[in-house]
C-alpha positions in Angstrom: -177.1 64.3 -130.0 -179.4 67.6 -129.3 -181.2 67.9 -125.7 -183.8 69.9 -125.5 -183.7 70.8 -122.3 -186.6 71.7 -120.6 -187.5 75.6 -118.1 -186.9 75.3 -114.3 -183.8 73.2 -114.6 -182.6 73.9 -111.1 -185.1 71.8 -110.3 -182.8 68.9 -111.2 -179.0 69.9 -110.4 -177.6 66.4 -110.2 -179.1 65.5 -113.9 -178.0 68.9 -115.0 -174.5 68.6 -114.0 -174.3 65.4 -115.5 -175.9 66.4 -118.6 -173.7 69.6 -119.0 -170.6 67.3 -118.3 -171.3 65.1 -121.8 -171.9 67.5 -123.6 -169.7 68.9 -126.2 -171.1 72.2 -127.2 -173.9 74.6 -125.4 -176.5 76.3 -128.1 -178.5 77.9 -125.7 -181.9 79.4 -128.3 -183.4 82.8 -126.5 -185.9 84.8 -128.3 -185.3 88.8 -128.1 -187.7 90.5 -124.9 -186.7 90.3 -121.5 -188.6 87.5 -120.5 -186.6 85.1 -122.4 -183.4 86.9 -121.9 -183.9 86.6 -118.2 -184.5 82.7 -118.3 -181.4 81.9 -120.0 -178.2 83.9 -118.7 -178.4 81.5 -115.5 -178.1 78.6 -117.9 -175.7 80.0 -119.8 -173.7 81.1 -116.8 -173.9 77.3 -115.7 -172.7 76.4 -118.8 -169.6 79.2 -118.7 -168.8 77.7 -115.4 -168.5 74.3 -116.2 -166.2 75.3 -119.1 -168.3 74.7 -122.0 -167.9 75.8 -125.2 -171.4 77.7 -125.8 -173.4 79.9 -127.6 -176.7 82.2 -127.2 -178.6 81.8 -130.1 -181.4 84.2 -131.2 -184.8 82.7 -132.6 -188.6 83.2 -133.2 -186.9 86.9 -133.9 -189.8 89.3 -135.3 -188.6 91.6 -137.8 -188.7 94.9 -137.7 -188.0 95.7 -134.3 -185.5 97.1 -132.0 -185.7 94.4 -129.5 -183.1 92.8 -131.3 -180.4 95.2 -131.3 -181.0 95.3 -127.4 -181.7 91.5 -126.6 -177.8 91.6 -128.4 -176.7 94.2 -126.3 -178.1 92.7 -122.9 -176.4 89.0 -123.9 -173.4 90.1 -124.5 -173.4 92.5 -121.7 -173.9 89.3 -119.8 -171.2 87.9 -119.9 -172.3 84.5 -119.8 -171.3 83.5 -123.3 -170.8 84.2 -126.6 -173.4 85.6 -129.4 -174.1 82.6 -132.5 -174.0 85.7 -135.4 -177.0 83.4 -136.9 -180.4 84.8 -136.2 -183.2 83.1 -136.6 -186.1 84.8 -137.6 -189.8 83.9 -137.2 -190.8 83.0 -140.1 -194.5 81.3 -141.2 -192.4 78.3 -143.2 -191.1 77.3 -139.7 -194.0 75.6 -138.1 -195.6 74.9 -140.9 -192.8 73.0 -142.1 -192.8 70.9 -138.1 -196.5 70.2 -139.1 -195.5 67.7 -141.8 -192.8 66.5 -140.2 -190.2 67.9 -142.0 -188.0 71.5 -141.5 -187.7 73.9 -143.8 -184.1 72.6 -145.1 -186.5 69.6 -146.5 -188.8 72.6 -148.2 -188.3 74.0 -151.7 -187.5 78.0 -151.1 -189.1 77.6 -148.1 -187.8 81.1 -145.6 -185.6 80.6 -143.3 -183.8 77.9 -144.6 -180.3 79.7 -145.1 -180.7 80.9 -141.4 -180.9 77.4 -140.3 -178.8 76.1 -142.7 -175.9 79.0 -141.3 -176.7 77.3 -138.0 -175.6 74.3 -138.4 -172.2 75.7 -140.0 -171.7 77.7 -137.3 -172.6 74.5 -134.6 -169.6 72.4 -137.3 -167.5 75.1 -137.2 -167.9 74.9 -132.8 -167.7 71.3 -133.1 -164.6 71.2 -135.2 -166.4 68.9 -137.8 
């Protein structure tokens, strides 16, 4: 099962802890400026402490920009978790591919496919499936 958790979950420790407690693995998506960064090393760190296997995940990444490079350095400076190698770029085929209902796995050549795709071996791989 995924949970897509939603911002301002200190709001709701008890849930949280609970929540964190069934799960099996942590994929925790960040996009690459500081904003986002800042949001989710907490959760991450909450994760780490509870002894979760987890993962940072990079998406809606623009290309062509050194935000990533840094946005890699500052998460794994954290120390809050480790770095999915998977990057998911922002790509048009994305939300146009959500708009019928479908991802872009369900998409003929659609872009970003073989990112996604590499997710979910990596998330296996985590799992041990």
């Amino acid at each position: 099962m995924i949970i897509d958790t939603p911002p301002s979950l200190e709001e709701n420790p008890v849930a949280i802890r609970r929540l964190v407690g069934l799960a099996d693995l942590g994929l925790v998506p960040t996009g690459q400026y500081s904003d986002d960064l800042e949001s989710v090393i907490p959760w991450m760190r909450l994760l780490s402490k509870y002894q979760k296997p987890c993962a940072f995940v990079l998406s809606k990444v623009k290309r062509r920009t050194n935000a990533l490079d840094d946005a890699r350095i500052r998460l794994n400076a954290a120390g809050a978790g480790r770095l999915c190698p998977i990057v998911i770029h922002d790509r048009e085929d994305i939300p146009a591919a959500f708009s019928r209902g479908l991802t872009v796995l369900d998409i003929d050549r659609a872009k970003g496919a073989e990112e996604l795709e590499g997710l979910w071996l990596f998330t296996k791989a985590e799992l041990g499936i």
